[in-house]
Jmol script that loads the backbone (N, CA, C; Angstrom):
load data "model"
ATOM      1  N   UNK A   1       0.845  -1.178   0.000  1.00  0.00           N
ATOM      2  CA  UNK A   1       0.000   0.000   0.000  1.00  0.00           C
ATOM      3  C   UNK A   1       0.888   1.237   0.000  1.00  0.00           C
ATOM      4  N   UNK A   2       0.735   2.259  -0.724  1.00  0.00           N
ATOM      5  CA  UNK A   2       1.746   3.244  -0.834  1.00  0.00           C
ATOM      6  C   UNK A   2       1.191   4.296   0.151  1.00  0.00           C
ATOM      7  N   UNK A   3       2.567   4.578   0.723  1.00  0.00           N
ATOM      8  CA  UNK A   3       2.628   5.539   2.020  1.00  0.00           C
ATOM      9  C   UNK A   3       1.814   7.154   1.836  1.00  0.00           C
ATOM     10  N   UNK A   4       1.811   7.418   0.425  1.00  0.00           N
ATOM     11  CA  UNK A   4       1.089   8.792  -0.400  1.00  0.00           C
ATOM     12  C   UNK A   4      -0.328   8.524  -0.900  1.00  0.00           C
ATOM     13  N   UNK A   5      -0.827   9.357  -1.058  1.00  0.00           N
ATOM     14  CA  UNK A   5      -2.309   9.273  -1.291  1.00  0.00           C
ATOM     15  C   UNK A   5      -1.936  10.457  -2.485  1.00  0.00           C
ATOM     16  N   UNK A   6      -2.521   9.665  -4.248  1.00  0.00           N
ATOM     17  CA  UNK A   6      -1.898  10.896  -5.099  1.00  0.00           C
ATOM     18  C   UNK A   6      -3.133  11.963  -4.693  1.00  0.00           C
ATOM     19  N   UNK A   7      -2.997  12.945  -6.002  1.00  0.00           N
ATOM     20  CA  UNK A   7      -4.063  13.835  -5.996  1.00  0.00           C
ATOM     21  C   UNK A   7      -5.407  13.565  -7.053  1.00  0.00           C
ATOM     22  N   UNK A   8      -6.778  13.504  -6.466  1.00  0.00           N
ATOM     23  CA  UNK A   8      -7.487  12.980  -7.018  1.00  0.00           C
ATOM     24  C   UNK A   8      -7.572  13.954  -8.580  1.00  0.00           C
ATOM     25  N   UNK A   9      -8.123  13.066  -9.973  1.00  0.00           N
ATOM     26  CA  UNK A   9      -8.596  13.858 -10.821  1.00  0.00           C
ATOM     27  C   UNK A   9      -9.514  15.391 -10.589  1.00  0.00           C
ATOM     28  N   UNK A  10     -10.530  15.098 -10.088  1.00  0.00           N
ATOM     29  CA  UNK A  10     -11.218  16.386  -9.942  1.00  0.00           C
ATOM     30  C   UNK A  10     -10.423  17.264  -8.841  1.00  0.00           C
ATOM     31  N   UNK A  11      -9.703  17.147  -8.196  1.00  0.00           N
ATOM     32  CA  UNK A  11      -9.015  17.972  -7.331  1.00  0.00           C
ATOM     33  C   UNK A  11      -7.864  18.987  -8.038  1.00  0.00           C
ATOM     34  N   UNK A  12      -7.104  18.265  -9.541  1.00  0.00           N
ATOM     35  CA  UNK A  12      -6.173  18.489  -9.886  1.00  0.00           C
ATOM     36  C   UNK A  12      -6.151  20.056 -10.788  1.00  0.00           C
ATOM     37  N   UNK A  13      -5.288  20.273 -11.136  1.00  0.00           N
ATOM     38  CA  UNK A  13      -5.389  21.751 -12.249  1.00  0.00           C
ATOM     39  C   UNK A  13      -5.437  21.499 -13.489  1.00  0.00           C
ATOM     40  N   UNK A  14      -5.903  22.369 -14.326  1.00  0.00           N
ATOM     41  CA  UNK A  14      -6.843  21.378 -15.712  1.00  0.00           C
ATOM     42  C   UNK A  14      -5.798  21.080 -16.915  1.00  0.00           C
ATOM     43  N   UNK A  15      -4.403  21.496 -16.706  1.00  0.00           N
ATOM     44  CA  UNK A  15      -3.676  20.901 -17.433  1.00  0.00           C
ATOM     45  C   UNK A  15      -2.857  19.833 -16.756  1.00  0.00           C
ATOM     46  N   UNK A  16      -2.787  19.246 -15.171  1.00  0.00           N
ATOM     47  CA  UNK A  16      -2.265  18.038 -15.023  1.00  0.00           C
ATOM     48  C   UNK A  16      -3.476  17.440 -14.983  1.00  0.00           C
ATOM     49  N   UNK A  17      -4.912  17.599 -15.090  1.00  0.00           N
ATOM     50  CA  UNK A  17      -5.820  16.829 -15.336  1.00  0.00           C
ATOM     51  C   UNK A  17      -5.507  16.013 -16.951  1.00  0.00           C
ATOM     52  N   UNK A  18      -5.064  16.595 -17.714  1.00  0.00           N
ATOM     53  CA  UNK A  18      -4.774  16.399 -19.198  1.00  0.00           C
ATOM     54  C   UNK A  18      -4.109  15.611 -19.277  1.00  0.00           C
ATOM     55  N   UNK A  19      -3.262  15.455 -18.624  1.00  0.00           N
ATOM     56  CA  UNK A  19      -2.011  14.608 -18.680  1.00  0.00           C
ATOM     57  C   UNK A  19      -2.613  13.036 -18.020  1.00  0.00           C
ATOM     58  N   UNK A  20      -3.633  13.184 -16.631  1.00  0.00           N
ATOM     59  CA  UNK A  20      -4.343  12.023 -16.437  1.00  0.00           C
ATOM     60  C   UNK A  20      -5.135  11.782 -17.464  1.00  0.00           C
ATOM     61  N   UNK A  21      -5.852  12.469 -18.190  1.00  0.00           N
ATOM     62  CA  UNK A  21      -6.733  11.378 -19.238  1.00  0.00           C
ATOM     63  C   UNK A  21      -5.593  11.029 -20.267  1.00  0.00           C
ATOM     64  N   UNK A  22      -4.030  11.546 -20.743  1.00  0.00           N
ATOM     65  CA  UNK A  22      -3.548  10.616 -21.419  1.00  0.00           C
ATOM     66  C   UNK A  22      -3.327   9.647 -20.959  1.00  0.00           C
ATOM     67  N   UNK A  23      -2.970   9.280 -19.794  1.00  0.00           N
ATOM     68  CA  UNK A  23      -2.364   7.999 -18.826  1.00  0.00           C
ATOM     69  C   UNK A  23      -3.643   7.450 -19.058  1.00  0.00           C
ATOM     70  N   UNK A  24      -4.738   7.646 -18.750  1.00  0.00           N
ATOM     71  CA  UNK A  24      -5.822   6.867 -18.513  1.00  0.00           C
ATOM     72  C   UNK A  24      -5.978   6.202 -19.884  1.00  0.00           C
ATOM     73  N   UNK A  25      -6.111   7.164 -20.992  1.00  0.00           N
ATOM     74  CA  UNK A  25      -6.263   6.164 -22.462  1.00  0.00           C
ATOM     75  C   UNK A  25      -4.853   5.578 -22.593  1.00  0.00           C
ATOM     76  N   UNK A  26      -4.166   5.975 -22.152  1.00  0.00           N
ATOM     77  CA  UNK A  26      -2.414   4.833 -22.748  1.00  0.00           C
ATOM     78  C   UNK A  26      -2.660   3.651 -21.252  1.00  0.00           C
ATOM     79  N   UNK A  27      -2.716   3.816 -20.110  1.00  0.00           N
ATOM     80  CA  UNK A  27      -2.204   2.850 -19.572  1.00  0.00           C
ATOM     81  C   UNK A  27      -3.180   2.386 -18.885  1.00  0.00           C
ATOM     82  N   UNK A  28      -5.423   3.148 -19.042  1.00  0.00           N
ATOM     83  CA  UNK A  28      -6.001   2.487 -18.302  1.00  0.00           C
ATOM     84  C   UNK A  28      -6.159   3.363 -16.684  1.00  0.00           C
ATOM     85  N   UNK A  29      -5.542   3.704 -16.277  1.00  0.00           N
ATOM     86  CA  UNK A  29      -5.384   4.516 -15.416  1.00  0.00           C
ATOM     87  C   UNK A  29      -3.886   5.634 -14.767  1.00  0.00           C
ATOM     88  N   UNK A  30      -4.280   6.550 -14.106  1.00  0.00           N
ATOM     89  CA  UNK A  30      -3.198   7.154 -13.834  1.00  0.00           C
ATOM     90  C   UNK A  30      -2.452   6.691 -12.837  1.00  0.00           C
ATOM     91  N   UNK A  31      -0.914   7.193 -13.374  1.00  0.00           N
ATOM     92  CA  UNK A  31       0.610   6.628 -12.888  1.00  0.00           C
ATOM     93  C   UNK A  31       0.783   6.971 -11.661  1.00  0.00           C
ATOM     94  N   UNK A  32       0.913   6.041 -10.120  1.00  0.00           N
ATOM     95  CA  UNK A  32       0.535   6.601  -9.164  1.00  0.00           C
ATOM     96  C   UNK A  32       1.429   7.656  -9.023  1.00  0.00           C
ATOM     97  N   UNK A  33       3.227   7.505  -9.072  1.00  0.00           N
ATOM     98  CA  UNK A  33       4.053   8.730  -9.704  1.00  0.00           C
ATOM     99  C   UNK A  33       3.432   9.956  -9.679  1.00  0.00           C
ATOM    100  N   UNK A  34       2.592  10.317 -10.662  1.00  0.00           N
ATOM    101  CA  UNK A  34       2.454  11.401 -11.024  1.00  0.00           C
ATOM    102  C   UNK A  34       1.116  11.356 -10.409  1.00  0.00           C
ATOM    103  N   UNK A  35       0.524  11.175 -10.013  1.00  0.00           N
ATOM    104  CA  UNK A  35      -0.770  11.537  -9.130  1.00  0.00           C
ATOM    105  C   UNK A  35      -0.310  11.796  -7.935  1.00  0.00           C
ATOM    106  N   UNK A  36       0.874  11.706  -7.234  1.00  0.00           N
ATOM    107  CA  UNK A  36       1.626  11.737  -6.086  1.00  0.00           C
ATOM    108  C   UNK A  36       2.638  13.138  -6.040  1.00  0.00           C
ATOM    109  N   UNK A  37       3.215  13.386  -7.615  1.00  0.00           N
ATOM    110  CA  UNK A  37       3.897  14.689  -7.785  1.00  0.00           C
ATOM    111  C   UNK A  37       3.009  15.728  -7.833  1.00  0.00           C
ATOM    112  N   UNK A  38       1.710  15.498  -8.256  1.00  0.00           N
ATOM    113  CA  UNK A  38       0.178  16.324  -8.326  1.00  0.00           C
ATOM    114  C   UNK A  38      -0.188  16.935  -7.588  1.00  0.00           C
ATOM    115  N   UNK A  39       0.450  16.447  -6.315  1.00  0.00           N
ATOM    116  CA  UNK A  39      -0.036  17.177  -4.918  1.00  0.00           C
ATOM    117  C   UNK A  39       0.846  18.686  -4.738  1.00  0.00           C
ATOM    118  N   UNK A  40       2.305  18.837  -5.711  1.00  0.00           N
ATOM    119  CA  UNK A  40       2.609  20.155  -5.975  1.00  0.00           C
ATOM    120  C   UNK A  40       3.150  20.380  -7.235  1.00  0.00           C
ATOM    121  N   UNK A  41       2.138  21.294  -7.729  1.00  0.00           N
ATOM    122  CA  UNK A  41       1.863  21.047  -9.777  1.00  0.00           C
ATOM    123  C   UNK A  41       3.114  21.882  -9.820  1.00  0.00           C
ATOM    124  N   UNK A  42       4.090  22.901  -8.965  1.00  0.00           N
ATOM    125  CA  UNK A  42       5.613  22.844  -9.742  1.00  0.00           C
ATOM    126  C   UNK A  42       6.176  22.055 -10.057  1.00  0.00           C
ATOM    127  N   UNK A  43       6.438  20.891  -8.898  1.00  0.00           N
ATOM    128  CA  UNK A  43       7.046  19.943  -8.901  1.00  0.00           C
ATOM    129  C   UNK A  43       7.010  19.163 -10.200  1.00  0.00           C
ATOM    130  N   UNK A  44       5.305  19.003 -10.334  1.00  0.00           N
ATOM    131  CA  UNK A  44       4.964  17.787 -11.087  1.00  0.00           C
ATOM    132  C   UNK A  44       5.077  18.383 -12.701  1.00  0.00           C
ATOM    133  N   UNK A  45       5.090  19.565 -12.663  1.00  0.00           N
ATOM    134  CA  UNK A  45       5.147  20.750 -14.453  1.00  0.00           C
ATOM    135  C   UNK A  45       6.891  20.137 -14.561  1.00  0.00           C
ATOM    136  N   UNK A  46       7.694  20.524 -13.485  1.00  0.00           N
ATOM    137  CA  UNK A  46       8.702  20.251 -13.739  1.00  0.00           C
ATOM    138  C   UNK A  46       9.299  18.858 -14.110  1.00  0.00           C
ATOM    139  N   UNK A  47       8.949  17.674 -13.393  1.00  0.00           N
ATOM    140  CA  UNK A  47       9.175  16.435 -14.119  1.00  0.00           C
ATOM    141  C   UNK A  47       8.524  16.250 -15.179  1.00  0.00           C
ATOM    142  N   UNK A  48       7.273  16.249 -15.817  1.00  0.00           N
ATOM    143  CA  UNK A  48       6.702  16.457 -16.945  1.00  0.00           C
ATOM    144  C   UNK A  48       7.762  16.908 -17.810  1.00  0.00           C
ATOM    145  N   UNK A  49       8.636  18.257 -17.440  1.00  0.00           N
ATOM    146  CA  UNK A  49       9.224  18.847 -18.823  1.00  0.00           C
ATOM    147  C   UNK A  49      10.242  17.754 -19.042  1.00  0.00           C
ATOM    148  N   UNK A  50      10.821  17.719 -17.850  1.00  0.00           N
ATOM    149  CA  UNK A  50      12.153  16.624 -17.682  1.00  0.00           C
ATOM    150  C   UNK A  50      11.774  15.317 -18.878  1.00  0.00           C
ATOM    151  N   UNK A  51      10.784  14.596 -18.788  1.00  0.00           N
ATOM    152  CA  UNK A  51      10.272  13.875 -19.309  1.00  0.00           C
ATOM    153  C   UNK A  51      10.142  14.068 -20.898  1.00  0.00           C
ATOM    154  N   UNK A  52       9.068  14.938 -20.712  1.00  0.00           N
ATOM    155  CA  UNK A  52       8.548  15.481 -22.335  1.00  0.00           C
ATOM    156  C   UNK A  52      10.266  15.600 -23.170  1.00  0.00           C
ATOM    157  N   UNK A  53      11.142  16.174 -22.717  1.00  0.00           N
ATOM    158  CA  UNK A  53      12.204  16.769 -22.975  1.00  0.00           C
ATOM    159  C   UNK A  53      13.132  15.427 -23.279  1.00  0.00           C
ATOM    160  N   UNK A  54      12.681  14.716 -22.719  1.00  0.00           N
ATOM    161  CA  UNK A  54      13.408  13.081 -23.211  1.00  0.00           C
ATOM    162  C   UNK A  54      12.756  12.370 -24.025  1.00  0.00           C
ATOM    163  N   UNK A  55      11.373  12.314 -24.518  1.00  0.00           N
ATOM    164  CA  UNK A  55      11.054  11.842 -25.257  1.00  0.00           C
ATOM    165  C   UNK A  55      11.408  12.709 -26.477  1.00  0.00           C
ATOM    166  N   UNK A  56      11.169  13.749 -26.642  1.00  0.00           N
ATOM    167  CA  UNK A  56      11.679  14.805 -27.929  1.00  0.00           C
ATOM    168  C   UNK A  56      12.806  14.461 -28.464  1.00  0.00           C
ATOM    169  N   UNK A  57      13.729  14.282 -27.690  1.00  0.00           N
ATOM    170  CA  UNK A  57      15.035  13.707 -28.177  1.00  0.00           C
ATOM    171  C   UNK A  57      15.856  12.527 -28.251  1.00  0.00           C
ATOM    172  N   UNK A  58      14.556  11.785 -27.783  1.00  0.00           N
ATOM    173  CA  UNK A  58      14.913   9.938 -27.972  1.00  0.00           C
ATOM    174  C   UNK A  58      14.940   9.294 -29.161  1.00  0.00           C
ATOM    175  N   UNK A  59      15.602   8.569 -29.438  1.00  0.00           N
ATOM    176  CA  UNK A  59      16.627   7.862 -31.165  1.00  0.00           C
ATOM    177  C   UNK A  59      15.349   7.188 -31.059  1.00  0.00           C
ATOM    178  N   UNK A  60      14.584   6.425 -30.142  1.00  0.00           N
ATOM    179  CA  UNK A  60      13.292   5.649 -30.445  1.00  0.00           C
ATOM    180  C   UNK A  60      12.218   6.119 -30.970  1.00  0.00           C
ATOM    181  N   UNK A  61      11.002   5.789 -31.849  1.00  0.00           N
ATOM    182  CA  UNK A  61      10.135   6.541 -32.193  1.00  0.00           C
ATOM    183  C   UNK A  61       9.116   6.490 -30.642  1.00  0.00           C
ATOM    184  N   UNK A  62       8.112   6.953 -30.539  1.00  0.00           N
ATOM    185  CA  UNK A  62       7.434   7.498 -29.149  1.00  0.00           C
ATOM    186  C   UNK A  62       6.456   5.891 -29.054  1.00  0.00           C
ATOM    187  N   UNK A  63       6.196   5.110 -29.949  1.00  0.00           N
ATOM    188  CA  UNK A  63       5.089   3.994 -30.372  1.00  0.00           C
ATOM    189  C   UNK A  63       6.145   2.833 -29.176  1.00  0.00           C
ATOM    190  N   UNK A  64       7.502   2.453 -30.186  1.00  0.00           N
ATOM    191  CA  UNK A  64       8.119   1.900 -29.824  1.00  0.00           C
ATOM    192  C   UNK A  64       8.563   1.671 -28.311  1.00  0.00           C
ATOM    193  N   UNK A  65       9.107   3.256 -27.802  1.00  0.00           N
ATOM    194  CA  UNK A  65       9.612   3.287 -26.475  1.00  0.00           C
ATOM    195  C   UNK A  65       8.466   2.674 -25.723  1.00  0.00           C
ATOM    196  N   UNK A  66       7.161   3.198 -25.905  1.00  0.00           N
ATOM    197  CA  UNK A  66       6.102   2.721 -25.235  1.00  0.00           C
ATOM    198  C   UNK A  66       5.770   1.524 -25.001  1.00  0.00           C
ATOM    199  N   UNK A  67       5.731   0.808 -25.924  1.00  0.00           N
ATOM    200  CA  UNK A  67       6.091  -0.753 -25.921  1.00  0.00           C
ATOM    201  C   UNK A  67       6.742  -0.882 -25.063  1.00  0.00           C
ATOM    202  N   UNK A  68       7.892  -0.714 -25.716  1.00  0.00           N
ATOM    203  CA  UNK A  68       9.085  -1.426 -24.536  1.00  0.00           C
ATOM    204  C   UNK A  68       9.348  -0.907 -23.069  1.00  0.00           C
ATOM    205  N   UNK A  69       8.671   0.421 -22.591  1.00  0.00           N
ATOM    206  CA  UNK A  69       8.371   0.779 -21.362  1.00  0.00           C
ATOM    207  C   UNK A  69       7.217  -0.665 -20.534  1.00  0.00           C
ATOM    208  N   UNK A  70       5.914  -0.932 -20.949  1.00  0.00           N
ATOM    209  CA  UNK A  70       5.316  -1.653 -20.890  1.00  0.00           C
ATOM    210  C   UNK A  70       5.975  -3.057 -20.625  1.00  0.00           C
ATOM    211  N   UNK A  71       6.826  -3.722 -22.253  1.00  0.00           N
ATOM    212  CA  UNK A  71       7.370  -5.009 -21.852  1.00  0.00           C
ATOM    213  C   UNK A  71       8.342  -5.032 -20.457  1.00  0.00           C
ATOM    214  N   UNK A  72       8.881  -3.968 -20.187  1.00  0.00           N
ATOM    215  CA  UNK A  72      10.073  -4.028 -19.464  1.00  0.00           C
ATOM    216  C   UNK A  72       9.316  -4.100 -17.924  1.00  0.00           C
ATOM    217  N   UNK A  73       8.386  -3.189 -17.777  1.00  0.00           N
ATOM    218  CA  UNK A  73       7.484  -3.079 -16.449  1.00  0.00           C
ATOM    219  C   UNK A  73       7.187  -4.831 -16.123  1.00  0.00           C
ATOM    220  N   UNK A  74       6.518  -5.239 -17.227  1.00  0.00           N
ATOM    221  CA  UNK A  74       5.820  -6.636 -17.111  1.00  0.00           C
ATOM    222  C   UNK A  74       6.772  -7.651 -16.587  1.00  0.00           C
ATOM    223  N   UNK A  75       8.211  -7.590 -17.472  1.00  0.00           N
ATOM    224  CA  UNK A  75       9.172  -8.522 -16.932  1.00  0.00           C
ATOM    225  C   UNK A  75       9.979  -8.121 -15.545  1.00  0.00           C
ATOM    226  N   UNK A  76       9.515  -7.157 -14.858  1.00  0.00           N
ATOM    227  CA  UNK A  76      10.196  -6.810 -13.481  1.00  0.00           C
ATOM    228  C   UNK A  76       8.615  -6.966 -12.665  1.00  0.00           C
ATOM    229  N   UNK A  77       7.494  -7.308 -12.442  1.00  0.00           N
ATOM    230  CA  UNK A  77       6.504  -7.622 -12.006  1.00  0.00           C
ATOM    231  C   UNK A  77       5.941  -6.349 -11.725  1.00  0.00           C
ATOM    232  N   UNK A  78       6.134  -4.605 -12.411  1.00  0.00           N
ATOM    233  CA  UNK A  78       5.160  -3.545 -11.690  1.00  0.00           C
ATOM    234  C   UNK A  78       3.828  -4.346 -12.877  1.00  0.00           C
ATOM    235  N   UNK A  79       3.270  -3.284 -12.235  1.00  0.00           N
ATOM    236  CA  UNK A  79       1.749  -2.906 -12.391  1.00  0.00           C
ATOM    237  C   UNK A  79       1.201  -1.537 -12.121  1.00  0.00           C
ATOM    238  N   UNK A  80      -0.024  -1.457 -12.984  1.00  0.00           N
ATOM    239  CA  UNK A  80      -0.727   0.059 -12.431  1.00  0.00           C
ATOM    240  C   UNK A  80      -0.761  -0.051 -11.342  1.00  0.00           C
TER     241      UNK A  80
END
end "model"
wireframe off; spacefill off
backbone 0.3
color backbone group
């Protein structure tokens, strides 16, 4: 059981709300991660860029990495 309680959807600000309905259509639901950085939207704007800012410049296409984010989760036992 995780020690954080993220920040609920309707609680959130309407552009990290955005970012939960992508998680929700890519992975089904939101990343507890980032429902947990939610609770202070600098924080959480700022890993977002960190992020966004690595996918922009990753040799992988965005389809692919995703995949293999997924396979790699599955073979170390996470889960949503």
């Amino acid at each position: 059981m995780p020690r954080l309680k993220g920040l609920p959807k309707d609680a959130a600000q309407a552009d990290i709300q955005r970012v939960y309905e992508r998680q929700e259509a890519n992975y089904g639901a939101v990343l507890h991660n980032h429902a947990v950085l939610a609770r202070t939207p600098a924080i959480f704007r700022g890993f977002r860029a960190m992020w966004d800012g690595l996918g922009e410049s990753a040799l992988l296409p965005p389809r692919l990495s995703h995949l293999i984010n997924i396979r790699v989760a599955s073979l170390i036992g996470c889960g949503l």
